[in-house]
N, C-alpha and C positions, 0 to 999 in steps of 0.2 A: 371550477376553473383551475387548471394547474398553475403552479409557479414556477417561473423559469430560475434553473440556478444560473448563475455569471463563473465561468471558467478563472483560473487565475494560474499565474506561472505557480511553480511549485518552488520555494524555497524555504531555508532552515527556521528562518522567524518564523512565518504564515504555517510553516504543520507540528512547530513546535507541543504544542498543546496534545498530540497525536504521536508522537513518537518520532522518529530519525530519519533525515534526508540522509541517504547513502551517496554519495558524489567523492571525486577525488579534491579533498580539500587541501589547500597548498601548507597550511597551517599542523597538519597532522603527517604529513611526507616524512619519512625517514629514507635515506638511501641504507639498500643490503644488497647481500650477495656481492662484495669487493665492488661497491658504486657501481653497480651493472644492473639492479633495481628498483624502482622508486615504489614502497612500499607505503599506504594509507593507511595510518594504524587508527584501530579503533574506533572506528564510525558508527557502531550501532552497538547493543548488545542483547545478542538470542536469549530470550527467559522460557524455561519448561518448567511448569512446577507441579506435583503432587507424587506419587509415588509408583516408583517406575515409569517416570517420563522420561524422556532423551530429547536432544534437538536434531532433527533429522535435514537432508537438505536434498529436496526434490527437483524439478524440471517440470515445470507447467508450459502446456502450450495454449495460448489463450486465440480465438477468434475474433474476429473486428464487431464492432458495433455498429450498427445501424443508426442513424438520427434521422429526425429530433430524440433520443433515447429518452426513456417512463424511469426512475429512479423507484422500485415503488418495493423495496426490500434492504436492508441491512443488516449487516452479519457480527458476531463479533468472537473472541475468543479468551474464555474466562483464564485459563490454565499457562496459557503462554505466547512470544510477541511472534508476531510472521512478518518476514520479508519477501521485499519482491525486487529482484534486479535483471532488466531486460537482456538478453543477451543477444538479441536480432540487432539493435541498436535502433530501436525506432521509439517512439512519444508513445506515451500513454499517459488516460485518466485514472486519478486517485479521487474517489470519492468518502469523505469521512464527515462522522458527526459528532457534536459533544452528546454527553450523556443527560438527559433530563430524568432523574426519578428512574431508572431503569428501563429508559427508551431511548434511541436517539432524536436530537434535535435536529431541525435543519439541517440538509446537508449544506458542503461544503467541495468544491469538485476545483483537483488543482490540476495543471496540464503538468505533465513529468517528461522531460528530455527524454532522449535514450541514452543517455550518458548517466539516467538520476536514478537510484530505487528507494525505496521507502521500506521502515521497517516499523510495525504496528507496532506502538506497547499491549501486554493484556487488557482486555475486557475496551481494545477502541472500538468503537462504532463505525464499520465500514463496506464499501459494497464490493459484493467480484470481481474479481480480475477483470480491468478494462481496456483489451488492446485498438489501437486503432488504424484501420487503414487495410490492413494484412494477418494473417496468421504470423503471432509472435509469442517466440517461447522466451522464457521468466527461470532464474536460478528463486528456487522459494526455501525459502528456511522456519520451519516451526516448529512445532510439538510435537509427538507422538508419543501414544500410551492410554493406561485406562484414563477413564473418567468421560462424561460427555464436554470436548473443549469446543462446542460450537453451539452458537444460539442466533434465532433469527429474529428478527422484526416485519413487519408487513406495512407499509403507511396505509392509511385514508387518504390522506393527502397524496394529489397524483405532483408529481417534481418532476421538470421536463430540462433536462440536457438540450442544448443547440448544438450542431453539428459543429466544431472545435477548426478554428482559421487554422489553413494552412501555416 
């Protein structure tokens, strides 16, 4: 019998545990460039680590999802954090889990504006890129370099996504 997850908005409390809401906070605003900028300092911070990593910053275009969506894998990244910030300007799902013992637990699936991104710390438990509605490309920032930075999960348990309210 699957489990259904319950969606939830996505903010800084609810994905604390996971790493960083990227949004324009009013609280981190500096004006630059002679008051002709409003400038959002320091919302997240990119980690690469082992030797000869770099933080690279790519263009993903992610495809829509189908529902009721099967949650039935998660990914994570020992080496270094990833982001993801929409650039089409549309919602999307962020699926994350805590860590049990070297698995993740239950997921946890938050709906993300198109105004939000999110940035993983290493080694979060979380699933691929999930756009929704449209083809929608993603500013991504992560690692690159030796070492294998990617590892998966496979659940038993089948976790079903509902189709996400307008």
């Amino acid at each position: 019998m699957p489990e259904f997850l319950d969606i939830r908005p996505l903010t800084r409390s609810g994905f604390a545990p996971f790493g960083e809401v990227i949004e324009a906070d009013p609280a981190s605003m500096r004006l630059i460039n002679g008051g002709t900028t409003e400038r959002f300092h320091a919302l997240a911070s990119a980690e690469a680590t082992g030797e000869g990593a770099r933080v690279i910053i790519n263009l993903f275009r992610g495809q829509p999802r189908s529902f009721p969506y099967q949650v039935d894998m998660m990914e994570r990244h020992p080496f270094g954090s990833q982001s993801f910030s929409p650039v089409s300007g549309r919602p999307f799902l962020v699926v994350v889990s805590e860590d049990e013992e070297g698995r993740p637990a239950r997921p946890q699936v938050f709906l993300a504006r198109g105004d939000q991104g999110v940035n993983y710390r290493p080694n979060v438990w979380h699933h691929p890129l999930m756009a929704l509605g449209q083809a929608s490309d993603f500013v991504v920032v992560d690692r690159d370099g030796p070492g294998n930075n990617l590892e998966e999960f496979f659940f038993e348990t089948s976790f079903v996504i509902k189709e996400p309210a307008p």
